[in-house]
PAGUFI-20735 format. One record per residue: x negated, y negated, z of N, C-alpha, C, O in turn. Coordinates in steps of 0.05 Angstrom, whole numbers, plus 32768, in hexadecimal, padded with zeros to 4 digits. Example, Ala and Ser with C-alpha at 12.3 -4.5 7.8 and 13.67 -1.06 7.14 Angstrom:
<vodos>
7EF88072809C7F0A805A809C7EF88042809C7EE3804280A9/7EFF802D808E7EEF8015808F7EFE7FFF809D7EF47FE980A1/
</vodos>
This chain:
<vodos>
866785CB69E6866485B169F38665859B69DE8654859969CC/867A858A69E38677857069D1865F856169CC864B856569D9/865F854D69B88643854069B58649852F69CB863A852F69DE/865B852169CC8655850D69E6864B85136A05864085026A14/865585336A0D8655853C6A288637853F6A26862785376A37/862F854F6A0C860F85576A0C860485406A0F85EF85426A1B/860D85216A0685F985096A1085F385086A1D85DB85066A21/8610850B6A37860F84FF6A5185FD850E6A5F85ED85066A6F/8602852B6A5585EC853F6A6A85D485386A6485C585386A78/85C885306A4F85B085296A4985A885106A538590850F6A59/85B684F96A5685B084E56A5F85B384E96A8585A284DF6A94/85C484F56A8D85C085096AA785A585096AAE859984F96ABC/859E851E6AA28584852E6AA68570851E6AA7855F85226AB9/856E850E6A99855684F26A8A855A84E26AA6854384DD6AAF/856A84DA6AB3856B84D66AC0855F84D96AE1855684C96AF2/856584F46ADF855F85016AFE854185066AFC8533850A6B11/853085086AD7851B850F6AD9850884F16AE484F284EF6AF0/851F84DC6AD9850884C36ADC84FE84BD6AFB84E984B36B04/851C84CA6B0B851884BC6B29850984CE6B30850384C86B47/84FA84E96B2884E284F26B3384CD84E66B3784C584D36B28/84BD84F16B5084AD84E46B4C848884F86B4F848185066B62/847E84F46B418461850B6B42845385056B68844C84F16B74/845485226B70843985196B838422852F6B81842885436B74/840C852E6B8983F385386B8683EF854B6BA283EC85436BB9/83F285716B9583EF85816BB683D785826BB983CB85846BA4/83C385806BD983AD85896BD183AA85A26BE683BF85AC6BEE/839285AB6BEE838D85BE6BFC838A85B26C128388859A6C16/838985CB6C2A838585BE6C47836285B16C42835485B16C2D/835A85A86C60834085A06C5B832F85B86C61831885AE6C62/832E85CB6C64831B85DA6C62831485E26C4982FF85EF6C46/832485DD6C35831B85DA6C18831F85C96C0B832A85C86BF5/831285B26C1E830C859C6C1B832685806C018322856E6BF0/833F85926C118354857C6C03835285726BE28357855C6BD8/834B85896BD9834B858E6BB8835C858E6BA4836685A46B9E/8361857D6B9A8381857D6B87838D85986B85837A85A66B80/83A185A76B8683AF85C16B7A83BC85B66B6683C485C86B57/83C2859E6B5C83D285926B4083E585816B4983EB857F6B61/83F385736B34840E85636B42842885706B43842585856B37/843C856F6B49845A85786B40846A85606B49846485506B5A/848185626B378496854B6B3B84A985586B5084AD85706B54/84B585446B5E84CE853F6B6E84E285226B7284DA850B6B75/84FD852A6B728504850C6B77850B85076B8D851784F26B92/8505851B6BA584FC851C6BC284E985296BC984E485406BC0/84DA851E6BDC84BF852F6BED84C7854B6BF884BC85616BF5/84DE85436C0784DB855D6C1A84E2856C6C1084E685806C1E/84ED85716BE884EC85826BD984D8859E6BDC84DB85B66BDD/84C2858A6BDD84A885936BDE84A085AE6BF6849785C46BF3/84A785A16C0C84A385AA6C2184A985C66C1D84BA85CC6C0D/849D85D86C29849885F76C23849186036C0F8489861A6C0C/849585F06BFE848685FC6BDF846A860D6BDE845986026BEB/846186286BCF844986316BCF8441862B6BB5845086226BA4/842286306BB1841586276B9D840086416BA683F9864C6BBA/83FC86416B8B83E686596B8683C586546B7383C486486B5E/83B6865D6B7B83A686526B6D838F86626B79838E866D6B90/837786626B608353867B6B6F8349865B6B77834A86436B73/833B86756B89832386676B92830986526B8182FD863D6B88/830A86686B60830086576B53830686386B4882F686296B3E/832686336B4D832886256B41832886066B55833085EF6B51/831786176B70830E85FB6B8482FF85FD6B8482F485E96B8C/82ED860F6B7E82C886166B7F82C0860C6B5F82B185FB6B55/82C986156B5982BD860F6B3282A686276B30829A86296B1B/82A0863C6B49828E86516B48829E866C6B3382B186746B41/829E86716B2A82A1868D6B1682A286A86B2A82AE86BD6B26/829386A06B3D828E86C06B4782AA86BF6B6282AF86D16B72/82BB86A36B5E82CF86A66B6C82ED86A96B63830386A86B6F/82E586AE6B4B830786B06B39831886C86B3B832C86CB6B2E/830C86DD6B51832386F46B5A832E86ED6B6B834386F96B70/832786D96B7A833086CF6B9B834A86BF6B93834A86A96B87/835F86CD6B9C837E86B76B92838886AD6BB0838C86BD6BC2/838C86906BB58390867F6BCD83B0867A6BD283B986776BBB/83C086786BE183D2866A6BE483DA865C6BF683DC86686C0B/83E186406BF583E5862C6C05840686266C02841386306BF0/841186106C18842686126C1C842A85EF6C1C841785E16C25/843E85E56C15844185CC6C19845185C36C39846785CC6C41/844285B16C47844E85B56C658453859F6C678468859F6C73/844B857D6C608451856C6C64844C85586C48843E85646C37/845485406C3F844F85346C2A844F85116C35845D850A6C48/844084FF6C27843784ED6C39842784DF6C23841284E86C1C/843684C36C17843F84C16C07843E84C16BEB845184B46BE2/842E84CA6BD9842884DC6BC1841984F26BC8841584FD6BB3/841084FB6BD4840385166BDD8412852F6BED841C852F6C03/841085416BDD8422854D6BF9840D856D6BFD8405857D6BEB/8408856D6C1D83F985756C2583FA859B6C2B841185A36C2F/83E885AB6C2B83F485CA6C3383DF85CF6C4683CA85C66C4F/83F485E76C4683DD85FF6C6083D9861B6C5583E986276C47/83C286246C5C83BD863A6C4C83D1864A6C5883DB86446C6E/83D6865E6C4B83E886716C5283E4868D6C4483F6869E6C41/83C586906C3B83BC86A96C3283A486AC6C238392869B6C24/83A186C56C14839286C86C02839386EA6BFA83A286F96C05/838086F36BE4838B870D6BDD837687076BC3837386F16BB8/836987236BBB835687256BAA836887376B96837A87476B9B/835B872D6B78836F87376B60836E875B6B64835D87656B73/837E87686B5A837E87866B5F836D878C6B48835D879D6B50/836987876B30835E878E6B1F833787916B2F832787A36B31/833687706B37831987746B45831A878B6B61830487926B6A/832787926B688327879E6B7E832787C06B78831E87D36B85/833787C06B59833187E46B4B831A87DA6B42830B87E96B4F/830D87CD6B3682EF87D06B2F82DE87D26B4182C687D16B39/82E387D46B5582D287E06B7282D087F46B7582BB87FF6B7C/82E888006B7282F088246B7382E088346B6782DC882C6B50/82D0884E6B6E82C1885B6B6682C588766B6B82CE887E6B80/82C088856B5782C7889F6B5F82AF88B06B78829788AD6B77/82BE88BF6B8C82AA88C36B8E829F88BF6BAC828B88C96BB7/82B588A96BB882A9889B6BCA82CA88906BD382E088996BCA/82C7887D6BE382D6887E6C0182E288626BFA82D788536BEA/82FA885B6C08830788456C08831788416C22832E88486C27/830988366C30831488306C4F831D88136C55830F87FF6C58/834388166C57834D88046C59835687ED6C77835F87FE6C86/835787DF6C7F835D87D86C97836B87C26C9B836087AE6C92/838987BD6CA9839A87AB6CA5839C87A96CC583A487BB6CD3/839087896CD1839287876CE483A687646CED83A0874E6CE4/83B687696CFD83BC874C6D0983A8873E6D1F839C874B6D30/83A687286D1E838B87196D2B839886FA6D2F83A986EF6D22/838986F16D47839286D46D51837486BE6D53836286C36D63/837386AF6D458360869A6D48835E86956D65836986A46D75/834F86816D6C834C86756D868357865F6D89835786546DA0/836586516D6F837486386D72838F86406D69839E862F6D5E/839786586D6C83B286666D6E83C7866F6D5583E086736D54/83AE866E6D3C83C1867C6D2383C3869B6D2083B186A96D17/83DB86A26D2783D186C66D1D83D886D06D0083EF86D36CF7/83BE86D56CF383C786E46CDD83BD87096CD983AF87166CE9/83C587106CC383C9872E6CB783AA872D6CA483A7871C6C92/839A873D6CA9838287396C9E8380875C6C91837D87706C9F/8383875A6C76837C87766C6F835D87746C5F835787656C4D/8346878E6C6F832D878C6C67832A87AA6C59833787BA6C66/831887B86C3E831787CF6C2F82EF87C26C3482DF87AF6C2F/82F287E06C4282CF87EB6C3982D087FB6C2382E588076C1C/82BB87FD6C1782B6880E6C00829E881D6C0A829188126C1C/829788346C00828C88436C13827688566BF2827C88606BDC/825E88536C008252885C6BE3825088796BD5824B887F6BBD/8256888A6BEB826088A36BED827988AE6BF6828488A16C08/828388C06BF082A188C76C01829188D56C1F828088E66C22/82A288C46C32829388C56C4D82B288DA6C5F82C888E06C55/82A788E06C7882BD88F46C8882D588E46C9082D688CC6C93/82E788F26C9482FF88EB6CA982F288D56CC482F788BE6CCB/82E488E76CCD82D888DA6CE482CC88BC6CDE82D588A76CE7/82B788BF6CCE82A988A56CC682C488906CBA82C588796CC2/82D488986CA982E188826CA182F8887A6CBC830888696CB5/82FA88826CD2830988756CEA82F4886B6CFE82FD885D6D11/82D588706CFF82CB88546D0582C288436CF982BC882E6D05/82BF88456CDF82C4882C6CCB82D7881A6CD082D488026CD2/82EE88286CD1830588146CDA830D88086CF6831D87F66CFB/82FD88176D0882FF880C6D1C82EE87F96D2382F487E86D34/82D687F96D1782C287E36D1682CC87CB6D0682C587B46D0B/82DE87D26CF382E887BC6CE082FE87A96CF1830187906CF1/830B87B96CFE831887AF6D17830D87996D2A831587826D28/8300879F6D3682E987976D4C82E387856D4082F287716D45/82D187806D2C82C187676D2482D787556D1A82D6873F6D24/82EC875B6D08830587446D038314873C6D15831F87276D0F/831C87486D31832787376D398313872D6D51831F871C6D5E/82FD87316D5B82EE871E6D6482E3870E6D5682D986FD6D65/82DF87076D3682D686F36D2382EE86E46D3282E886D26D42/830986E96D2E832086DD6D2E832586CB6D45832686B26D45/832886DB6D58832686D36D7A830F86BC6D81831386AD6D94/82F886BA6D7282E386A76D7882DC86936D5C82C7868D6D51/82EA86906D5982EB86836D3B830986696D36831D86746D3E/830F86526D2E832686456D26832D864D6D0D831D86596CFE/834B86466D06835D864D6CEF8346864E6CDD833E86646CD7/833A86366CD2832B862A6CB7831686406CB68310864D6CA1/830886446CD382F086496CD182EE866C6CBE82E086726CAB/8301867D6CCC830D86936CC2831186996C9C830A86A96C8B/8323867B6CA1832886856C85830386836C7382FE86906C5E/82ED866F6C8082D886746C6982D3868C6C6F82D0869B6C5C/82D086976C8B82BE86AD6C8482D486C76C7682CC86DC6C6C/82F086BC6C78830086DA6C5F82F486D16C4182E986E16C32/82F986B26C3B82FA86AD6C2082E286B76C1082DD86C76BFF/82D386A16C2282B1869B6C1282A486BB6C19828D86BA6C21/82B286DD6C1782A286E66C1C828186EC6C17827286FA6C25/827986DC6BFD826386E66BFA824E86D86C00823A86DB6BF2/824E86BE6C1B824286AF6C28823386B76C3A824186C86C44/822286B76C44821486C26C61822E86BB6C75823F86AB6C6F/822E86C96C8D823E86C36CA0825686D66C95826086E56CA5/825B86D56C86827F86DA6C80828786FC6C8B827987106C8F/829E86F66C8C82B187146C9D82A687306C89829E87436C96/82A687326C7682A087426C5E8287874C6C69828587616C76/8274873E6C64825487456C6F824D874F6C8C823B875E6C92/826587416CA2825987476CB9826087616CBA825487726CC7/828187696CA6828987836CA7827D87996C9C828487B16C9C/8269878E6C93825F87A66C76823787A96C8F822887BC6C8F/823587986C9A821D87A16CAB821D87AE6CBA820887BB6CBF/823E87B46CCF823B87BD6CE1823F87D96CD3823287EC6CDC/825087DE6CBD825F87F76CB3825088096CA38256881E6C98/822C87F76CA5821C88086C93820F881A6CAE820688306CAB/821188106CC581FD88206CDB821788396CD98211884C6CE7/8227883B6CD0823A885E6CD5823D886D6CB9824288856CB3/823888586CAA823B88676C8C823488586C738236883F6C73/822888686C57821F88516C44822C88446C368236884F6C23/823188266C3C824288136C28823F88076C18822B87F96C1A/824F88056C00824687F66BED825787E06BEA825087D06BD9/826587DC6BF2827787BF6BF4829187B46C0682A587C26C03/829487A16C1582A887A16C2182B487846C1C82A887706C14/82CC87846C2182DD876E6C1382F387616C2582FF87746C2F/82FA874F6C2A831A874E6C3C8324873E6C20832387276C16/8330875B6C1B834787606C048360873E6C0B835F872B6BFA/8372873D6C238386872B6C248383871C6C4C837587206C60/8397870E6C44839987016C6083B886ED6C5F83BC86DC6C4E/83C986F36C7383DD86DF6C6C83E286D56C8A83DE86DF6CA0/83EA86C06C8283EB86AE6C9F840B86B76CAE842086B26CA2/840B86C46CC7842386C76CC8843086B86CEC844186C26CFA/8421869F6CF4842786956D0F841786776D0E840486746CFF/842186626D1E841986506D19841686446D39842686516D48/840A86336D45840E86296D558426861D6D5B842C86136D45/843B86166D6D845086086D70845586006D8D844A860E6D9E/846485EB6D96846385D96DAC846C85ED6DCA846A85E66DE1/8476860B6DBE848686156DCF8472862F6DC8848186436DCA/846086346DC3844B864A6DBA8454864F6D9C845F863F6D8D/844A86726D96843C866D6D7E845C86716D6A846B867F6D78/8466866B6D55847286676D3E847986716D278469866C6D15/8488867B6D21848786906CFE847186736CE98472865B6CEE/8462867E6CD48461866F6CCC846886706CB0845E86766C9B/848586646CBC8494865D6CA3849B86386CA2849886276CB4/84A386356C8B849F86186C8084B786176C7884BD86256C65/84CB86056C8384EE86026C8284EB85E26C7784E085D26C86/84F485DA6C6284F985C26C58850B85AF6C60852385B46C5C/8506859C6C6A851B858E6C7C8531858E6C708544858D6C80/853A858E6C578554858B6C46855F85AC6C4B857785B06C47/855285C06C52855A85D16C5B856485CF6C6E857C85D16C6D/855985CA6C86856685C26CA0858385BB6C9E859685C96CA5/8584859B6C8D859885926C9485AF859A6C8585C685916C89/85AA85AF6C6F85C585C16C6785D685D36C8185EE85D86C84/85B885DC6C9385CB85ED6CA585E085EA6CB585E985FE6CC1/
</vodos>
């Protein structure tokens, strides 16, 4: 490439970077609309569907929440802020083998569930079990793990759900209610809801994939 073409591309570039412009994503408000950082665009609806990843610690500033990894989604932007929806969560695997014990039981449970204000998501919950327990015992473990998540779910809104998955180690939360009922059949030593992904949304015609299409997408089609 000539020296002059390399100018132009360079002065190009310098260019398209200046008409960017920074906006600030934050979280939904149930976590209380907390910076996730800025990123540039030299259109908004760039933005639009974008994910962002980030722990829990780094909206709590608590330590004992830095296995908890969040992801939010960019759904609307309005005008330096552009806003998301949660769209998950999922505990590091490393914290989740340091649970593992020889010895003893790992009862998994992957259930779909609907709020009462009409989001359905995929909620996977792991008991840990302080002894290796029977065939038998670990399928009403799981059926109890059943039962209590999706009636948490069913009597509960979007937000409300996600504290009691996130904040498990709060009074109230899905974790604890699962680990009280699951000690009256067998001895537990810890229970966790490992992930959760949002997979339905409310929509004007019922419920919705919840997927996030960027209007500049649209109008390619």
């Amino acid at each position: 490439m000539g020296l002059a073409r390399r100018r132009r591309v360079r002065g190009v570039s310098a260019d398209t970077w200046r008409q960017k412009k920074w906006y600030t994503v934050v979280t939904p408000e149930v976590f209380g609309n907390a910076p996730l950082g800025t990123t540039p665009a030299d259109d908004p609806d760039k933005l639009i569907g974008r994910v962002m990843e980030t722990t829990l610690f780094d909206i709590t500033g608590d330590f004992a929440h830095v296995h908890i990894k969040l992801y939010f989604q960019v759904v609307k932007v309005e005008g330096d802020t552009a806003y998301t929806r949660f769209k998950g969560h999922e505990l590091l695997r490393d914290y989740l083998r340091s649970l593992t014990r020889r010895k003893s039981s790992k009862i998994t449970g992957i259930f779909d569930v609907w709020t009462k204000d009409g989001y359905g998501l995929r909620i996977t919950a792991v008991v840990f079990t302080r002894y290796r327990c029977k065939t038998s015992q670990k399928k009403l473990i799981r059926k109890k793990m059943h039962e209590i998540i999706e009636n948490r779910a069913r009597n509960s809104t979007l937000d409300e759900l996600i504290q009691a998955m996130v904040f498990s180690d709060q009074e109230g939360s899905l974790a604890l209610e699962v680990e009280e009922a699951a000690r009256k059949i067998y001895a537990i030593r810890k229970v966790e809801i490992a992930k959760s992904k949002l997979l339905w949304v409310p929509g004007p015609e019922g419920p919705q994939k919840a997927v996030v299409i960027s209007p500049l997408q649209l109008k390619a089609r």
